[in-house]
C-alpha positions as CSV (number, residue, x, y, z in Angstrom):
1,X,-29.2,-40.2,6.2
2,X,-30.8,-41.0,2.6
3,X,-31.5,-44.8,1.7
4,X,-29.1,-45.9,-0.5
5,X,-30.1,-47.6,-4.0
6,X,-28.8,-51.0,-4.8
7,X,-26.2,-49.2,-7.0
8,X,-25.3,-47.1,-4.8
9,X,-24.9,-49.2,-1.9
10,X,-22.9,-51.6,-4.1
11,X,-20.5,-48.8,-6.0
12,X,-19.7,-48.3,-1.8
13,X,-19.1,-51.8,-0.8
14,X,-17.0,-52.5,-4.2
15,X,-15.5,-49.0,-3.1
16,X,-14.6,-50.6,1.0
17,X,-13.9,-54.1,0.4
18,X,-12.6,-53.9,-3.4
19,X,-9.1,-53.6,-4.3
20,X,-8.7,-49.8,-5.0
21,X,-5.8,-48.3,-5.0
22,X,-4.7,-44.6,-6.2
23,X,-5.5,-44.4,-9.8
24,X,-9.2,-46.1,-8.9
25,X,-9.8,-43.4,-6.9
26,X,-8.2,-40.6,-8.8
27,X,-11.0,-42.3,-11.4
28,X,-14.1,-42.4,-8.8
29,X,-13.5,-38.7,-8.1
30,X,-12.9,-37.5,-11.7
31,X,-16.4,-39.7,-12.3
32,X,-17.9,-38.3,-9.3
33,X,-16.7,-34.5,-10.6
34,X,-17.9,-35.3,-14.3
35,X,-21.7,-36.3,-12.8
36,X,-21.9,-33.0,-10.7
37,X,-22.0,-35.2,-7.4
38,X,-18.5,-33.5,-6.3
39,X,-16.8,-30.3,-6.2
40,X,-13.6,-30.7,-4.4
41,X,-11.8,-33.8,-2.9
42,X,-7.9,-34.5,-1.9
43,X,-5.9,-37.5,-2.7
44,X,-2.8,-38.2,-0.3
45,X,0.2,-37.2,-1.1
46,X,-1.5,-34.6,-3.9
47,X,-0.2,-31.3,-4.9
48,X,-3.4,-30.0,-3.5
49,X,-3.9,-32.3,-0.1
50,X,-1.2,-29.1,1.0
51,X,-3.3,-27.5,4.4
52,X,-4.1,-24.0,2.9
53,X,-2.3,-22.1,6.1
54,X,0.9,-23.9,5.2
55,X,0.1,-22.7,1.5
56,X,-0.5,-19.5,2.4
57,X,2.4,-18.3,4.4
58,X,4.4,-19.8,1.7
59,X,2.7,-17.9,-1.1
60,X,3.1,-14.5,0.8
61,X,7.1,-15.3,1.7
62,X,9.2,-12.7,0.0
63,X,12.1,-15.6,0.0
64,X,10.3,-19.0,-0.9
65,X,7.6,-17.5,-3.1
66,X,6.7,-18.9,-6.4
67,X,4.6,-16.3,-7.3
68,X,7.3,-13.1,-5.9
69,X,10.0,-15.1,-8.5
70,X,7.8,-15.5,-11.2
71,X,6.7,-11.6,-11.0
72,X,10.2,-10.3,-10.4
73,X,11.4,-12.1,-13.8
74,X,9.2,-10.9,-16.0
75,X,9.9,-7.3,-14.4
76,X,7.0,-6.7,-12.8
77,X,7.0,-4.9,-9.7
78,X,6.4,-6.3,-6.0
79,X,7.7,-5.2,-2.5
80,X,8.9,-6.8,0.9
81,X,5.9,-4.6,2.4
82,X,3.4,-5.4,0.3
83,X,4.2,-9.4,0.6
84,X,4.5,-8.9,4.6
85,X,1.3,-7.2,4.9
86,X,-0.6,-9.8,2.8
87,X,1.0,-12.8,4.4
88,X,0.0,-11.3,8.0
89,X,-3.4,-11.1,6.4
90,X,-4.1,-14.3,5.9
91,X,-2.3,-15.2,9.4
92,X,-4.9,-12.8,11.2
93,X,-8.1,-13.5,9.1
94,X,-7.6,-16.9,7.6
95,X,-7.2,-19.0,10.5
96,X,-10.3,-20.9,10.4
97,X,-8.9,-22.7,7.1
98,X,-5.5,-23.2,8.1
99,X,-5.8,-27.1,8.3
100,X,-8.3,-28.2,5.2
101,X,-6.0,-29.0,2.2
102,X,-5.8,-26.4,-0.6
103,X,-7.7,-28.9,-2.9
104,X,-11.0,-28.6,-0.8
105,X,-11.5,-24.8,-0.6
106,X,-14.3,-24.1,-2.6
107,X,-15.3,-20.5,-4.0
108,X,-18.5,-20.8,-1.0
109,X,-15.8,-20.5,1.7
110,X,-14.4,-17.6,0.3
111,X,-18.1,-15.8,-0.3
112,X,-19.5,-16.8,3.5
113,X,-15.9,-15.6,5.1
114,X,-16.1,-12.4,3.1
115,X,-19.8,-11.7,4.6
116,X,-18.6,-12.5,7.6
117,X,-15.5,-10.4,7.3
118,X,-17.9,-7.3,6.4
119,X,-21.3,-7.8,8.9
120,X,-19.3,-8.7,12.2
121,X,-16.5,-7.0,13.9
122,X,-13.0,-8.7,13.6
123,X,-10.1,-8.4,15.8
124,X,-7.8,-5.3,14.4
125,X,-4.3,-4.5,16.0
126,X,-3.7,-1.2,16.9
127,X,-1.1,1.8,17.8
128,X,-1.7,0.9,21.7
129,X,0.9,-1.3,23.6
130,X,0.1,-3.4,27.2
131,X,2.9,-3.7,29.3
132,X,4.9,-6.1,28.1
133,X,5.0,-3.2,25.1
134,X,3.2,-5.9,23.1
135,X,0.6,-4.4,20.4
136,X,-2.8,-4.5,21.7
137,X,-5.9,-6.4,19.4
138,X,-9.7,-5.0,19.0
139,X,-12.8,-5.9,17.7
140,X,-14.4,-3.6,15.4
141,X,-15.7,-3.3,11.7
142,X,-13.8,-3.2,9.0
143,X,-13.9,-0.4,6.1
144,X,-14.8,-2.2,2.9
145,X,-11.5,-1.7,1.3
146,X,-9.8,-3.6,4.3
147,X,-12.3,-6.6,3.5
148,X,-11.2,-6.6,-0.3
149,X,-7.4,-6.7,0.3
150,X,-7.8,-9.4,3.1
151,X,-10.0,-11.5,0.2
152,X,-7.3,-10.8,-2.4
153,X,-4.8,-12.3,-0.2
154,X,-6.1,-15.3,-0.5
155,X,-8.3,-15.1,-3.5
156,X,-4.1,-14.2,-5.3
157,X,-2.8,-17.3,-3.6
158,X,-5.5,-19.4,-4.9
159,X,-5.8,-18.6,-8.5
160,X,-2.1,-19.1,-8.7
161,X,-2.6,-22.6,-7.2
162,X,-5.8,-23.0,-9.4
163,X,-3.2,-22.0,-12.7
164,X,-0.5,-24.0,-11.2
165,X,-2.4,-27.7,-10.5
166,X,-2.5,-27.5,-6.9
167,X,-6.5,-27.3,-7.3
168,X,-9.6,-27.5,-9.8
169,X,-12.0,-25.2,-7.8
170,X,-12.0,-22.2,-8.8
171,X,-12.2,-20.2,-5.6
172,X,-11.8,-16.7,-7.2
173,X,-14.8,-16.1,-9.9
174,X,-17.5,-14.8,-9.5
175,X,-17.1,-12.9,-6.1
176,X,-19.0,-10.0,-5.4
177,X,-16.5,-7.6,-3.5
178,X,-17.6,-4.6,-1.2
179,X,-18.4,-1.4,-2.8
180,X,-15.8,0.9,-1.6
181,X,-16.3,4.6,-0.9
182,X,-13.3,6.8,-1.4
183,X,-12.9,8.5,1.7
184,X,-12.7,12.3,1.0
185,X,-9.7,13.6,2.4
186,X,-9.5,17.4,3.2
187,X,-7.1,19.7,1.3
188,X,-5.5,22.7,2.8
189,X,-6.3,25.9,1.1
190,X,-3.3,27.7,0.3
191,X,-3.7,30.3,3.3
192,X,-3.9,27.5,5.6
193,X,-1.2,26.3,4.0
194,X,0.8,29.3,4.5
195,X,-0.6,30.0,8.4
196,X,1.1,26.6,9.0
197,X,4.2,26.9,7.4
198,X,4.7,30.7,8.6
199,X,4.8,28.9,12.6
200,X,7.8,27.2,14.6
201,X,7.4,23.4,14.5
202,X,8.7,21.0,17.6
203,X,10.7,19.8,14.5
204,X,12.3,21.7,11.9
205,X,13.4,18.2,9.6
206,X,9.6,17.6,9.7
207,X,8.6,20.6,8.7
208,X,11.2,21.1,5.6
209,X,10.2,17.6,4.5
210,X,6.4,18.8,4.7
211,X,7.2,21.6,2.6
212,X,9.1,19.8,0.4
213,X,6.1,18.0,-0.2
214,X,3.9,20.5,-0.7
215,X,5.4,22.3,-3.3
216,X,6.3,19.3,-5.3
217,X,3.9,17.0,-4.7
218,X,6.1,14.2,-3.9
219,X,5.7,11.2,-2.0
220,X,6.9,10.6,1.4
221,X,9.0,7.9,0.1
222,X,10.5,9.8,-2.6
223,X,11.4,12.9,-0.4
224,X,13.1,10.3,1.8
225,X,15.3,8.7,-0.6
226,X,16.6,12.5,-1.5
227,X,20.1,13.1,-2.0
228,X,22.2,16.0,-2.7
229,X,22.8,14.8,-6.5
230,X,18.9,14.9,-7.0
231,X,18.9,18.8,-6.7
232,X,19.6,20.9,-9.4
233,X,19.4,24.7,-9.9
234,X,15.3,24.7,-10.1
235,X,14.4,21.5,-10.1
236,X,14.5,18.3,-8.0
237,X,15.2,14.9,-10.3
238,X,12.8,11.9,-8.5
239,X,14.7,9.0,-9.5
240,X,14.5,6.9,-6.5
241,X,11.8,6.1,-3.0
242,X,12.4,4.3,0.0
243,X,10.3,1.8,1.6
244,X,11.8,0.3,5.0
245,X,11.6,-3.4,3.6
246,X,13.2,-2.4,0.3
247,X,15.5,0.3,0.7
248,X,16.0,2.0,-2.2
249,X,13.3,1.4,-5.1
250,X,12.4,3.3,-8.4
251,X,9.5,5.5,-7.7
252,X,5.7,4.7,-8.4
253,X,4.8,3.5,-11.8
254,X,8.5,2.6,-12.6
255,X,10.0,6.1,-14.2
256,X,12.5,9.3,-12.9
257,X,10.8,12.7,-13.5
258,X,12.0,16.4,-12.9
259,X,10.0,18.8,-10.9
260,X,10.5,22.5,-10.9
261,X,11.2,23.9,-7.1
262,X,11.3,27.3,-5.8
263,X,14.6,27.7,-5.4
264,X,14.6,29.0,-2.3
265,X,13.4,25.3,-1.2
266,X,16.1,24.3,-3.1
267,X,19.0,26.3,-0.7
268,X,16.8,24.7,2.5
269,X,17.7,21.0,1.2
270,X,21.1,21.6,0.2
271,X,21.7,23.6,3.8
272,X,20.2,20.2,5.1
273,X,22.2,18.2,3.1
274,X,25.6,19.5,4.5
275,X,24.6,18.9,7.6
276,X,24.6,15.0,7.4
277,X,27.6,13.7,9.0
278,X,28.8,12.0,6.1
279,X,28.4,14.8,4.0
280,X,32.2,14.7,2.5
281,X,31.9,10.6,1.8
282,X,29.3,10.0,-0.2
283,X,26.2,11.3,-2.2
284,X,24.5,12.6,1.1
285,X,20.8,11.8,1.7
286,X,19.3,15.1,2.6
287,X,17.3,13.5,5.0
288,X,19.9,11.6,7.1
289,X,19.8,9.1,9.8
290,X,22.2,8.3,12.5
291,X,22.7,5.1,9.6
292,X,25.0,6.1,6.7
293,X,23.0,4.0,4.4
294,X,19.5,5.2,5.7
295,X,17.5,8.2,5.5
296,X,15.5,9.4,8.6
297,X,11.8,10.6,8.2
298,X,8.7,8.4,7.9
299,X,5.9,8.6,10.7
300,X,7.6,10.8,12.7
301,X,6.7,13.5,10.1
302,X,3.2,12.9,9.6
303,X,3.4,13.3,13.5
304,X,4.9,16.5,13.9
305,X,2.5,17.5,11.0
306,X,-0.2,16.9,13.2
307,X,0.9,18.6,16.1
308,X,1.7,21.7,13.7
309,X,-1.9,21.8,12.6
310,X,-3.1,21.7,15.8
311,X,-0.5,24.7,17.1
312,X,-1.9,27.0,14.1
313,X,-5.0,26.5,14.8
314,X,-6.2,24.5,11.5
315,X,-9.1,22.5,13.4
316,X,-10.8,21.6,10.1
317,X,-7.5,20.0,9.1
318,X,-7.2,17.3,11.5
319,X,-7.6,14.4,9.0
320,X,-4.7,15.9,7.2
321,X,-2.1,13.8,6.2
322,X,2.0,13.9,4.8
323,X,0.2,12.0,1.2
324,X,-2.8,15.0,1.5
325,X,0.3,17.4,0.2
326,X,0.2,15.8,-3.2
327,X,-3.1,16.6,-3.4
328,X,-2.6,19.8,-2.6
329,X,0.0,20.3,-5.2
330,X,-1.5,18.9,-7.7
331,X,-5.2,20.4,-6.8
332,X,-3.4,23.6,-7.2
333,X,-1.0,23.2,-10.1
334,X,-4.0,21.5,-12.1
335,X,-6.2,24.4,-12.1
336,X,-3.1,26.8,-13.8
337,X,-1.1,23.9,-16.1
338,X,-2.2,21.9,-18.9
339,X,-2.9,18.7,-17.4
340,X,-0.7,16.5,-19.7
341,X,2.2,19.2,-18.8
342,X,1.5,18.6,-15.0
343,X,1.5,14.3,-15.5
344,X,5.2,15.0,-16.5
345,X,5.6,16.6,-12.7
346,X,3.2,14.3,-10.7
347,X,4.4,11.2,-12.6
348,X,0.5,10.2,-13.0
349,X,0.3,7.6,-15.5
350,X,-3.4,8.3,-16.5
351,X,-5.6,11.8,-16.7
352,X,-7.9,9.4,-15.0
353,X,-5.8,9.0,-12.2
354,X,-4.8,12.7,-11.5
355,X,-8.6,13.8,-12.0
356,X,-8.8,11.8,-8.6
357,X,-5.8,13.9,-7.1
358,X,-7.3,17.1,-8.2
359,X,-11.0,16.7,-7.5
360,X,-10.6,18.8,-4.5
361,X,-11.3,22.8,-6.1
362,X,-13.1,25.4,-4.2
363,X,-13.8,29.0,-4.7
364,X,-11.7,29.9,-2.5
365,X,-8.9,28.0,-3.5
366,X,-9.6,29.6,-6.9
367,X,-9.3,32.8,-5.3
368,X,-6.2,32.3,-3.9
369,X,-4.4,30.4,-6.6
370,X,-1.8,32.6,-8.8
371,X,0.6,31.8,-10.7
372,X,2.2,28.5,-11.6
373,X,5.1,27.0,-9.2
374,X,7.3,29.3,-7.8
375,X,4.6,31.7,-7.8
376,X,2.3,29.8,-6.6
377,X,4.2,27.8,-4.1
378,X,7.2,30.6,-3.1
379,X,5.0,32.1,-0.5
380,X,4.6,28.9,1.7
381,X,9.1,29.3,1.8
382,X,9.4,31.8,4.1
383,X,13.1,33.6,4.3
384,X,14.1,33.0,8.0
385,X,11.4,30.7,9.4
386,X,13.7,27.6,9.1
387,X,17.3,26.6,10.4
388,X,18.0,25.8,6.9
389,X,16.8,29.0,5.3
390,X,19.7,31.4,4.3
391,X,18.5,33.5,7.4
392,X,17.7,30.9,9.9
């Protein structure tokens, strides 16, 4: 330890033996802050002397949140999933500060925890169950987009409590985030396309959602929240998704939009409509569950997907997923539509944003393209191949 200077030693006795109560030392640290001699120190009792895993899980709880009010009364958009991924987050990877006070977190914490997050491998929970049918955990690296969102989570939580009092370091400036690579994602050419949709799947739902999909570009949430009102004579009308936390939602980026269909897809969904048991009770989802008030769908989908790939014999299309449809759509449409046109169909907000969607053109995809939707798409509905075909 340094020798002290008379001063200092007596500032520190007058500090111990003195009479200093809470508004000295509110004082001593403001001083100490003003001279550069201090970055972050917690009173009792203070808004910020709150430990920063208590903090956190309140922050990221859809029910108690601050922040989740404020955003959802000024109508901006936030959902259950979202909230419950970031708050496990910060459970998983933000342990180690779970008992300092949210007043002493300092902007260094966040930069060394972020290198550490990105150089050394960090427990991961996986798809695998032990047997107990718990989920089993594994070291391995992250991909640098996993290290950014598990930053954000608490870099969010922290400016809000920077903006809001509970703190005066600010822990957010300044941070240098991973460069991220956008993984390339393979898009089926439309033969492929149509080699796949021309076989039997194990499951014929799965396969009319896939090809529902594909000719519209839609999102798996927004073919799941589907019901028989949405279809008209050539055209579906997206006006709703479905998340599993938040039932029904409005779709991506907040507006409806109508998107021309082959209308022999459009006979396949009503067929599968009339099918729901409830059919005669309500406005049916098309996609039905053995819930009235639920559609089925989801994973199992990208599942059979898989397994359909596999059957055809598409080996170059195993990282094909349900979401690489709307690529595929819009690769496709973009290359035979004006692009504002198509933004009206994809419900793209920016050219920007559907240059990325469409950044996947080949010769042979060139070759192959013809004309614009049902043209273009009507060959992948094949007359007979499906239950819900007028035929099947």
């Amino acid at each position: 330890m340094m020798e002290l200077s008379a001063t200092e030693k007596a500032a520190v006795e007058g500090i111990l033996l003195g009479d200093v109560g809470i508004a000295g030392a509110e004082a001593i640290v403001r001083a100490l802050k003003m001279r550069g001699l201090l970055v972050g120190a917690v009173l009792p009792k203070s808004p910020g002397a709150e430990k920063t895993g208590h903090f956190l899980d309140r922050f990221w709880d859809w029910r108690h949140s601050p922040y989740v009010r404020e955003k959802l009364a000024v109508g901006q958009s936030i959902h259950k999933r979202y909230v419950e991924i970031m708050k496990a987050r910060c459970r998983l990877y933000w342990r180690h500060i779970s008992d300092i006070p949210v007043g002493e977190i300092t902007v260094k914490d966040i930069r060394a925890h972020l290198c550490r997050l990105a150089t050394l491998p960090q427990l991961v929970i996986t798809s695998k169950k032990d047997a107990d049918g718990k989920r089993i955990y594994e070291r391995r690296m992250l991909k640098a987009e996993t290290v950014n969102q598990i930053v954000r989570a608490a870099t969010c939580a922290l400016r809000w409590a920077y903006n809001n009092g509970l703190t005066s370091n600010d822990c957010f400036s300044g941070i240098r985030y991973c460069h991220v690579t956008p993984e390339k994602r393979h898009v089926m050419t439309m033969s492929q396309a149509a080699k796949l949709f021309s076989i039997p799947w194990d499951d014929d739902e799965s396969k009319l959602a896939n090809l529902t999909s594909a000719c519209t570009g839609m999102r798996m949430g927004e073919v799941q929240a589907l019901h028989l009102s949405d279809l008209g004579d050539d055209r579906i009308f997206v006006r709703h998704s479905w998340a599993r936390l938040d039932g029904l939602k409005c779709p991506k980026n907040g507006s409806c939009r109508e998107i021309m269909t082959p209308k022999p897809l459009i006979s396949m969904l009503r067929r599968k409509a009339e099918k729901n048991p409830w059919f005669n009770e309500c406005d049916p989802y098309i996609f039905w569950s053995p819930s009235q008030n639920k559609p089925g769908g989801g994973q199992k989908w990208n599942k059979s997907l898989k397994k359909s790939i596999l059957k055809a014999g598409l080996d170059d299309c195993g990282t094909v997923t349900f979401h690489c449809w709307r690529h595929f759509f819009t690769t496709n449409m973009a290359d035979n539509i004006d692009e504002r046109k198509l933004q009206l169909e994809t419900g793209h907000k920016s050219l920007d944003m559907l240059e990325h969607y469409a950044a996947h053109r080949s010769e042979e995809a060139m070759e192959e393209l013809g004309l614009v939707s049902n043209k273009l798409f009507g060959r992948l509905v094949i007359p007979g191949l499906s239950p819900f075909s007028k035929n099947g």
